[in-house]
N, C-alpha and C positions, 0 to 999 in steps of 0.2 A: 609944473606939476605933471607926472607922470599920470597913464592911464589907469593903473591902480587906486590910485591919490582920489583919484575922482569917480570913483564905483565901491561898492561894494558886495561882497560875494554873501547872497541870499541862500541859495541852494547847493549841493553837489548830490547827483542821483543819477540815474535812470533816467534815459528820455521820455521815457511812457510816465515816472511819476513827475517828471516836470511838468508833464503837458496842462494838466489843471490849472498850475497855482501861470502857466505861462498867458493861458485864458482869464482868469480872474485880475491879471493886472490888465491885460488888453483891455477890456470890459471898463479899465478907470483911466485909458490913454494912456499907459506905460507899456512901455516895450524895451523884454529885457534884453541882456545882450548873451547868447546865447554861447558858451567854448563847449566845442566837441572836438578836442584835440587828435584821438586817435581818427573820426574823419576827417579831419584834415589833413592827418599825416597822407592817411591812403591818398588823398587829392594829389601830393605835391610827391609820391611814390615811397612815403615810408611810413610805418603803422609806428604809431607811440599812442600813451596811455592806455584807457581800458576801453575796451569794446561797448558802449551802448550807453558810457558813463558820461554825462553833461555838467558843466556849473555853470551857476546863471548867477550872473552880477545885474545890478541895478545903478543908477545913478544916483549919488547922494543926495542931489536933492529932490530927488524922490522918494525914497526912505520912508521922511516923516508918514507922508498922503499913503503908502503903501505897506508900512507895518502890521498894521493889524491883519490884512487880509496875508501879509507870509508868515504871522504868530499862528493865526486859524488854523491853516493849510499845513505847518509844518507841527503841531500840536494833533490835525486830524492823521497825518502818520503813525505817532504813537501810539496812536490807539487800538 
């Protein structure tokens, strides 16, 4: 099973509007797993993706215990 296979992608945003919902799962012992691929690029000397742009993947089975709190948080965006 690939690394895919066994996460799923919660968010894609801004690292400033991650930061809440990345609090809100710390707060129930999940910790997400964070790609910031254009820092990364810079790290290893070439810029790819967008500047400041984050996706945060979770662990399947963590999902269930942590749905509500990224329905909340991605529900309090829209508003």
């Amino acid at each position: 099973m690939s690394k895919e296979e066994k996460t799923t992608r919660i968010f894609t945003g801004s690292a400033i509007e991650a930061q809440p919902l990345i609090n809100a799962l710390n707060e129930i012992d999940i910790n997400p797993i964070i790609r910031d691929d254009h820092q990364s690029g810079i790290m290893s000397g070439f810029a790819t993706g967008v500047p400041g742009q984050v996706r945060m993947y979770i662990r399947n089975e963590e999902l269930t215990i942590a749905q509500s709190i990224i329905d909340s948080y991605l529900n309090s965006l829209k508003a």
